[in-house]
C-alpha positions in Angstrom: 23.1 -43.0 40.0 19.5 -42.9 38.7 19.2 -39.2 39.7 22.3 -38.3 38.5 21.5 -39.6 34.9 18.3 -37.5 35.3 20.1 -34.6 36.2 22.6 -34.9 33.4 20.0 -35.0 31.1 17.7 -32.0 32.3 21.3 -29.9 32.5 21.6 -31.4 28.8 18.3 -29.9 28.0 18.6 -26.9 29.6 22.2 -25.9 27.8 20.5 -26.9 24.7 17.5 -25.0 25.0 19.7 -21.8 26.1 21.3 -22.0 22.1 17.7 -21.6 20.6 17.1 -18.1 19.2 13.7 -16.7 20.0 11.4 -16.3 16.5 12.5 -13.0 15.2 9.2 -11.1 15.0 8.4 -10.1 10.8 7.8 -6.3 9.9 6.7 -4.9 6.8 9.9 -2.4 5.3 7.7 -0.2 2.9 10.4 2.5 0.4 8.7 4.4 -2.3 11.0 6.3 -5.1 10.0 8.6 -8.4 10.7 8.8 -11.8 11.5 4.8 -12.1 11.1 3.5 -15.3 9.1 6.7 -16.1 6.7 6.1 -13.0 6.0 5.8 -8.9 7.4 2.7 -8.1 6.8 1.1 -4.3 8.8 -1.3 -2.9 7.0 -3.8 0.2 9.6 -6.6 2.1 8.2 -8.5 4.8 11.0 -9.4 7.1 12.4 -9.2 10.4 15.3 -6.5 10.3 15.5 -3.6 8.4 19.1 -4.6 6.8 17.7 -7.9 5.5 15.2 -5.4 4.3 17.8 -2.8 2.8 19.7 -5.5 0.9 16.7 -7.0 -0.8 15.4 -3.1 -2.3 19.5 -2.7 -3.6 19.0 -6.3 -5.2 15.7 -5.5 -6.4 16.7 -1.8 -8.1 20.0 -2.9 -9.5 17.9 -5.8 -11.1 15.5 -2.8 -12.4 18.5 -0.8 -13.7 20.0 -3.5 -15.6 17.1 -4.5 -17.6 16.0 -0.7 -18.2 19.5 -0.4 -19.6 18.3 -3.3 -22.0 14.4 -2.6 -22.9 13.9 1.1 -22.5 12.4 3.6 -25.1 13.4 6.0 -23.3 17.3 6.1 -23.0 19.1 6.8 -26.2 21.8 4.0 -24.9 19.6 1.0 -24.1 20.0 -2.1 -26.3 16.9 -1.8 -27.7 17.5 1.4 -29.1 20.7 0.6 -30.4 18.9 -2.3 -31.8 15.9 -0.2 -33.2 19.1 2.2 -34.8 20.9 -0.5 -36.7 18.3 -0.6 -39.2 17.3 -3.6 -41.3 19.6 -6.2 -40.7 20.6 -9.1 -38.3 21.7 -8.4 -34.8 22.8 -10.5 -32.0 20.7 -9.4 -28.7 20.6 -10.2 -25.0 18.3 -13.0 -23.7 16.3 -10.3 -21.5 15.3 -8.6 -25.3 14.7 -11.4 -27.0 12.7 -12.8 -24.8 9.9 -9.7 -24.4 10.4 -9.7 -28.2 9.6 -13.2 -28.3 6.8 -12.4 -25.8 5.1 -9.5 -27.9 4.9 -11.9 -31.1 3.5 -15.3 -28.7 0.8 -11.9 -27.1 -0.1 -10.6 -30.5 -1.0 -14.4 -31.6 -2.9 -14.9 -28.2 -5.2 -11.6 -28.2 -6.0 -12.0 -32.2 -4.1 -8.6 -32.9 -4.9 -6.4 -30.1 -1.6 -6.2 -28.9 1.2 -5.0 -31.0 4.9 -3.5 -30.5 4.3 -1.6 -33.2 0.9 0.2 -32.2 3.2 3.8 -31.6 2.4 4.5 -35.0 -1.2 4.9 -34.2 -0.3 6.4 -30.7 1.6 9.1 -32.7 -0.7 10.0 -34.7 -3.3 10.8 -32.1 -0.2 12.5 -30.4 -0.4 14.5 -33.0 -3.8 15.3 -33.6 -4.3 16.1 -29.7 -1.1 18.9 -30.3 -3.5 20.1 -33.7 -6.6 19.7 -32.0 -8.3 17.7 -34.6 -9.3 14.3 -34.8 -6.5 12.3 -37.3 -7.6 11.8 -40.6 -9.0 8.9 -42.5 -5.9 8.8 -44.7 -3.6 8.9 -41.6 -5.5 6.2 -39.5 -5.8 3.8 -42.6 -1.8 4.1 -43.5 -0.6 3.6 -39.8 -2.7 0.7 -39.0 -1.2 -0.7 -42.7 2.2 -0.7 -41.3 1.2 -1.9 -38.1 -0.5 -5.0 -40.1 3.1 -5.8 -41.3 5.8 -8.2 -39.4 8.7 -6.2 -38.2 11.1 -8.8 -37.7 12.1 -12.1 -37.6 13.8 -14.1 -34.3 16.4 -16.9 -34.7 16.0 -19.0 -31.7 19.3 -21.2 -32.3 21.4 -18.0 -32.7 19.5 -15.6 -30.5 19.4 -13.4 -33.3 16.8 -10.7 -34.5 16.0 -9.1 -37.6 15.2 -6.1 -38.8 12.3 -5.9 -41.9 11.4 -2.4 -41.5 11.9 1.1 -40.5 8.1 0.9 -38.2 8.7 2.2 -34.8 8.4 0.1 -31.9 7.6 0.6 -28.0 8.0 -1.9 -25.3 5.0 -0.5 -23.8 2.8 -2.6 -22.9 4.1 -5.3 -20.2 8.0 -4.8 -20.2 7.6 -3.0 -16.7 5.3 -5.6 -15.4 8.6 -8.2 -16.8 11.0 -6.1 -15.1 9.0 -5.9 -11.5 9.1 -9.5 -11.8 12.9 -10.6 -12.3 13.1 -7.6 -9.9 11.0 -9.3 -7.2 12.6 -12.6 -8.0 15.9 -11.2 -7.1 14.8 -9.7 -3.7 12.6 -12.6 -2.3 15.6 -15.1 -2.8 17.6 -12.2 -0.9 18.6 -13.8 3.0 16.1 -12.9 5.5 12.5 -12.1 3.0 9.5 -14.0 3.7 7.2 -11.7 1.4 7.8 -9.0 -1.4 5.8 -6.6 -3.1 6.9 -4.3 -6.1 4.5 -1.5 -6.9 5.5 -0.1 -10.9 2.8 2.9 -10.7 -0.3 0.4 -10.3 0.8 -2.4 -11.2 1.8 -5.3 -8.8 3.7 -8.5 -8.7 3.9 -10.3 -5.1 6.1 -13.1 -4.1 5.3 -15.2 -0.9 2.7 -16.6 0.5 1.5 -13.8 2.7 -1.5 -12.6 0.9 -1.2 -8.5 0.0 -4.6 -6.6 0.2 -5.0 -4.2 -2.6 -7.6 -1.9 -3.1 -9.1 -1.1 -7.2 -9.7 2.1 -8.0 -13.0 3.4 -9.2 -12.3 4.5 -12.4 -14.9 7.0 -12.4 -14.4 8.6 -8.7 -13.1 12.1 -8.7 -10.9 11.9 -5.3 -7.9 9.9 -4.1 -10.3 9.3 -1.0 -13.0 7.8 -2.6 -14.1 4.5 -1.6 -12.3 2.0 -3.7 -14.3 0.1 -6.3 -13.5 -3.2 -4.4 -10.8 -5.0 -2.6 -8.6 -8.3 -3.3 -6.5 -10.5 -1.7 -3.4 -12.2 -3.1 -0.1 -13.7 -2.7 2.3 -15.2 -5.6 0.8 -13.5 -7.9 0.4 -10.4 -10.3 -2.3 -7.9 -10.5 -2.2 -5.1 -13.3 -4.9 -2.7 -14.2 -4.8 -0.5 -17.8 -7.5 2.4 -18.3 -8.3 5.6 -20.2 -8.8 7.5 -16.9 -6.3 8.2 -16.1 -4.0 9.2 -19.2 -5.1 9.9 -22.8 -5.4 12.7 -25.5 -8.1 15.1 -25.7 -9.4 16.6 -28.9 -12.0 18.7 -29.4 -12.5 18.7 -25.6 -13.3 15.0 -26.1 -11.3 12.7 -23.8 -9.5 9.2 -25.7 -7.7 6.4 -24.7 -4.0 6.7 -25.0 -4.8 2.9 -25.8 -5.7 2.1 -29.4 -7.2 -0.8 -30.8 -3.8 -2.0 -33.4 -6.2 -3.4 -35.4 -8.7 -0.4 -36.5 -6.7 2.8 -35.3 -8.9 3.6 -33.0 -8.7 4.4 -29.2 -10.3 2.0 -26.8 -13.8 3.4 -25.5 -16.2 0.2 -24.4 -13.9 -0.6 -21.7 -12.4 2.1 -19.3 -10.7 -0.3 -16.9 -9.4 -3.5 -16.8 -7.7 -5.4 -14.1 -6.2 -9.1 -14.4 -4.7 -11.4 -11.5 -2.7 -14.0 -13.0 0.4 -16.4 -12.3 2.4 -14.4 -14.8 3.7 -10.9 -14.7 4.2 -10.5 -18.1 1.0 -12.0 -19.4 -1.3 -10.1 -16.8 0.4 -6.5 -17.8 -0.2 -7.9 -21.4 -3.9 -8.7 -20.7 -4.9 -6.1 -19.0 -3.8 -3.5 -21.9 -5.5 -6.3 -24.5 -8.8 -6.4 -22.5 -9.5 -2.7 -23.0 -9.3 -3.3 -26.8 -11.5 -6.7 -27.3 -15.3 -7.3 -26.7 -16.5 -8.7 -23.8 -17.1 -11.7 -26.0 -13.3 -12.1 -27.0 -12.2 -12.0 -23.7 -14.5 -14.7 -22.8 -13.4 -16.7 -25.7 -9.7 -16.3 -24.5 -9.8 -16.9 -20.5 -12.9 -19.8 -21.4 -9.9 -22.3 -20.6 -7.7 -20.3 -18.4 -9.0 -20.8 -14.6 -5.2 -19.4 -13.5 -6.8 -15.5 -14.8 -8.9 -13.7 -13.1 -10.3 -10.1 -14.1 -12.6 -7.3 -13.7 -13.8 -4.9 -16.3 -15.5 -1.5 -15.9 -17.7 -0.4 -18.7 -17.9 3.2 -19.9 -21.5 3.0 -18.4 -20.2 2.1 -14.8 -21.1 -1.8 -15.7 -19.2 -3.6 -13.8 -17.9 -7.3 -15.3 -16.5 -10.5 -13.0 -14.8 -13.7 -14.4 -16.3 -16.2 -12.4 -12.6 -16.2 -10.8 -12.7 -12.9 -9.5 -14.8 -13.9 -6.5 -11.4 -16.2 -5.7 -9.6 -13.0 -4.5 -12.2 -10.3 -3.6 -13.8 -10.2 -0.1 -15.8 -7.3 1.7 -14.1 -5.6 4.5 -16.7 -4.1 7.8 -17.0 -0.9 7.4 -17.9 1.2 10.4 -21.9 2.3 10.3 -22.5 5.8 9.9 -23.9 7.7 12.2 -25.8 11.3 13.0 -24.7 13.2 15.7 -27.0 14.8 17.5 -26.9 18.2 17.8 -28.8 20.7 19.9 -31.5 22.8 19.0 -29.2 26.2 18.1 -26.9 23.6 16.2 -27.0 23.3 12.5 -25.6 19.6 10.9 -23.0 19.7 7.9 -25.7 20.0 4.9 -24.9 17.6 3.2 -25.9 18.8 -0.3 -22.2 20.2 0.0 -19.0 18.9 -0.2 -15.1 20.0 0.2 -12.6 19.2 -2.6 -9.5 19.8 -1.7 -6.4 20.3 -4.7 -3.0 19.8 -4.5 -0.2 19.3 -7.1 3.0 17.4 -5.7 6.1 19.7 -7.1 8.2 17.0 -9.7 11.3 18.3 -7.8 14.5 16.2 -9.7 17.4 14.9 -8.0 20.8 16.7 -8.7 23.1 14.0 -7.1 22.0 11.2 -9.4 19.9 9.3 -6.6 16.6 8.1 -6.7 13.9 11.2 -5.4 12.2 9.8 -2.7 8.4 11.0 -2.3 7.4 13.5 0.2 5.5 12.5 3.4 1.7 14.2 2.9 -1.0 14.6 5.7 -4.3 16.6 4.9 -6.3 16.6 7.7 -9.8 19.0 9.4 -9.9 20.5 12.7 -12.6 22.0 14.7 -12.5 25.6 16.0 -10.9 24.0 19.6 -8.3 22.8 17.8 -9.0 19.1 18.3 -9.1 16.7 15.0 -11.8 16.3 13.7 -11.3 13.9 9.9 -8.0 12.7 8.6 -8.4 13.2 4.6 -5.4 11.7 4.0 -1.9 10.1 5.4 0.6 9.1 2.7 3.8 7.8 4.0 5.6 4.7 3.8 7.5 4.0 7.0 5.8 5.0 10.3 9.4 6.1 12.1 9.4 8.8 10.0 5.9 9.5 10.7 7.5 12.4 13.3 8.5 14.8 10.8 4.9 15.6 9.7 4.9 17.9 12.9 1.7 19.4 12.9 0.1 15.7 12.5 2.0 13.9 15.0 0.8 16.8 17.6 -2.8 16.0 16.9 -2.9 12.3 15.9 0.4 10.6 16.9 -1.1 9.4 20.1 -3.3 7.9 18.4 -1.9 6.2 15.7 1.0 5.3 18.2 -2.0 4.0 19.9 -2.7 1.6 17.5 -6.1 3.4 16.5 -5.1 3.1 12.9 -8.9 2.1 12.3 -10.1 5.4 13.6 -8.6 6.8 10.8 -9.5 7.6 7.1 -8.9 4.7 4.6 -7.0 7.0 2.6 -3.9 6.4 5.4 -1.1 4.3 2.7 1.3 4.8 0.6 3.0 8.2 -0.7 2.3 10.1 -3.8 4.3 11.0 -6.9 4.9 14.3 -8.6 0.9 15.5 -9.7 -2.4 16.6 -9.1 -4.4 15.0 -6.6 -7.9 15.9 -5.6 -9.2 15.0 -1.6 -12.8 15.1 -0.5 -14.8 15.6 2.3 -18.2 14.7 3.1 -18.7 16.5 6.4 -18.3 13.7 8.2 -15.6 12.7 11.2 -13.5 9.9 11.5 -15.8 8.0 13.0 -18.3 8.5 10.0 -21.1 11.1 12.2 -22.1 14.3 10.5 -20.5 17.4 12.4 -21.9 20.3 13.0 -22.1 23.4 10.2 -19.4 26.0 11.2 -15.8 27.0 11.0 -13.3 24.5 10.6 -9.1 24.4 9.3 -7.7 22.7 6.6 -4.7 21.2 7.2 -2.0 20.3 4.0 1.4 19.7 5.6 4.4 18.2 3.6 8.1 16.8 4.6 10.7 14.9 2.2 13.3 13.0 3.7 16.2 14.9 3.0 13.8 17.9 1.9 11.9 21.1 3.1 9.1 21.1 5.8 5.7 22.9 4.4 3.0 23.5 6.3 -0.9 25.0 5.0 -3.5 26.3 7.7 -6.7 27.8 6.0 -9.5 28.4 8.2 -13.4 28.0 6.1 -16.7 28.7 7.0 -18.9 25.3 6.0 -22.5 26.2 6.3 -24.1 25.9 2.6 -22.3 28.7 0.9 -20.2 27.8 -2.1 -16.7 29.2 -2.0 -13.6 28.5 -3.2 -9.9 29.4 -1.9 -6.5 29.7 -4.0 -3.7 28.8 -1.4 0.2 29.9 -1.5 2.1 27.4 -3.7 5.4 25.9 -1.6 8.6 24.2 -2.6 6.8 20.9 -2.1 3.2 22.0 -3.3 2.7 23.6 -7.0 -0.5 25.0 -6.6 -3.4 24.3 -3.9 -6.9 24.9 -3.6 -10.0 24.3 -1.2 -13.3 24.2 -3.2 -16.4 23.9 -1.0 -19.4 23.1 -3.4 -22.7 21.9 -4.0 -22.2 18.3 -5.2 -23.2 17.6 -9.1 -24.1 14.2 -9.5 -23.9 11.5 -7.0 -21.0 9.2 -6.9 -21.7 5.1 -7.7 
């Protein structure tokens, strides 16, 4: 009877254990889309099927959609253009509005002025100064930054109410994508199945989870996509934006200026060129970062002095690079491989590395005539030597590796490897796609593995393939021995224009 009790219980055991489900293993579902809210936008879920995956992006885009319908400049039909065309008077609005309006008053109050819904009416007239090609006048300057001094409108918080007290023009610039990524992220991670999400609104992130989310800063002042990134952070529930002059802005006069203005004197930003914030909050990072291109170094002190929940790093317009003593919280250095020479014989010549190759490319801004969301093209640039064997990946942008395939010529020279799992052999530009624009690649002569090669003949790879697109593929053999030249290459449906300029480098690179 004894052993019969025992064996009751193992079979108990046994039929219990056979109803466990094995841990599903978690992947990372990666979808990148164009023209969203006016932008790239990339979408990361961190789950273990791809239709737990699928239902958290619909969740997360129709969340996007509905509040663009309610806070965009852009569409004639939002609310807050209906709101903005009702003139002065009081008008019932949605929570959503009233709160970013709310939002952009509690901002203004926090940076001291350098934040302001109403700073279009400087940003127009540098807009139209850049189209004249003359700085704005005194006059002009001095009016605009008059009306921006005024208060607009007035919020009823038992009601819900705003309004109107003039005819200034607004812009929900500033941080209403950063609010938007964030009720959109909120949406997707309570979706069934999500352990991690990360939305991408053209540079500016909010994750949710508690896996940590590498992300690379640019250098504001590098020339190439490739270029070694200024510096690398690690984060999980939390936002990270960056705001800069480098990479949009008006030029005048052949001088470059901030599309960012300072609301308080008219003019455009010019200490700082780049500012990134980590903080708890989507909106007030977004909000922040656009503020801290504006104030001194000694107001932005003043305003994080009690905030240990902010974090941020500011690039001067001399390369000067400032840390809140937060920063080092998130940052940490990754091993880089050391670089090496290889050794060549004695009728073999090393790259000279006085020289460098740019390579050009401009991404066609094809538009969807269905109504769907464009996807962005899969894009491989890529060297090999005169056997045909690869020699330096330039760059890999793509978002889900299955797809990986349809970038033929790639896959025949490096799919082994990457299938291999020798991701690390490759360039550090391998991540996510790119939108519509130009995009400049360099090489430095040197192979994956970071040697020199040798001087001598070598092709240049661009290929290009959209899911539900065309195929393009660019072969361009070039001479590299210390000779400048520079090649114009056949335009595609997927590339505007392309170009391989082999140089003598100008100025060395911080």
């Amino acid at each position: 009877m004894k052993f019969k009790h025992l064996s009751a219980a193992f079979l108990l055991v046994i039929s219990a254990s056979a109803f466990v489900s094995p841990k599903k293993t978690l992947r990372t579902f990666v979808s990148n889309y164009e023209n969203v809210l006016g932008t790239s936008l990339e979408l990361k879920f961190k789950t273990s099927s791809q239709a737990d995956a699928d239902l958290a992006e619909a969740r997360a885009l129709n969340e996007m959609d509905r509040l663009d319908d309610i806070l965009s400049a852009y569409k004639a039909n939002s609310e807050f253009n209906k709101w903005m065309s009702n003139g002065k008077q009081t008008t019932k609005i949605s929570s959503e509005l009233f709160e970013v309006l709310k939002q952009f008053e509690n901002y203004k109050t926090l940076t001291n002025g350098a934040l302001d819904a109403s700073a279009k009416v400087i940003g127009d007239v540098w807009k139209k100064a850049a189209a004249e090609d003359h700085l704005p006048s005194t006059a002009a300057l001095e009016h605009a930054v008059t009306l921006v001094k005024q208060k607009h409108y007035i919020l009823n918080e038992q009601d819900g109410t705003v309004t109107r007290l003039d005819d200034t023009p607004l812009a929900l610039n500033s941080f209403a994508k950063s609010y938007i990524i964030n009720k959109a992220a909120e949406k997707a991670v309570q979706s069934a199945g999500i352990e991690n999400v990360v939305v991408n609104i053209g540079g500016d992130m909010v994750i949710k989870g508690n896996q940590p989310e590498v992300i690379e800063i640019a250098n504001p002042k590098a020339d190439a996509e490739n270029d070694v990134a200024l510096t690398t952070i690690k984060v999980s529930n939390m936002a990270v934006a960056t705001s800069g002059n480098y990479r949009r802005g008006f030029s005048v006069n052949g001088k470059w200026y901030s599309h960012i203005v300072d609301p308080r004197t008219g003019k455009p930003a010019s200490e700082i060129i780049s500012a990134t914030v980590i903080g708890p909050d989507a909106s007030e990072t977004g909000a922040l970062a656009t503020s801290f291109n504006v104030l001194s170094i000694a107001e932005i002190e003043a305003l994080t002095k009690t905030r240990n929940d902010i974090a941020y790093l500011l690039i001067t317009k001399d390369g000067k690079e400032i840390r809140s003593k937060e920063w080092a919280n998130y940052e940490f250095a990754l091993n880089k491989p050391a670089i090496g020479l290889e050794k060549a014989s004695k009728g073999d010549k090393l790259w000279n590395t006085k020289y460098e190759l740019v390579v050009n490319l401009e991404i066609a801004n094809i538009e969807s005539t269905d109504g769907k969301r464009v996807r962005r093209p899969f894009v491989a640039v890529w060297i090999e030597d005169a056997a045909k064997a690869p020699v330096r990946n330039l760059a890999i942008w793509y978002n889900k590796p299955r797809w990986l395939p349809d970038l033929k010529s790639w896959n025949r020279a490096n799919g082994d490897e990457f299938k291999k799992g020798a991701e690390g052999k490759l360039s550090s530009t391998s991540s996510a796609t790119r939108g519509p624009g130009r995009y400049s690649l360099s090489w430095d002569g040197k192979d994956d593995s970071g040697k020199l090669v040798k001087a001598g003949v070598y092709t240049v790879f661009i290929e290009v393939a959209r899911e539900h697109g065309t195929y393009q593929v660019i072969a361009k053999e070039m001479k590299f021995a210390g000779s400048a030249q520079k090649i114009e290459l056949t335009p595609n449906t997927e590339l505007t224009s392309a170009s391989l300029d082999y140089r003598k480098i100008a100025t060395a690179k911080k």
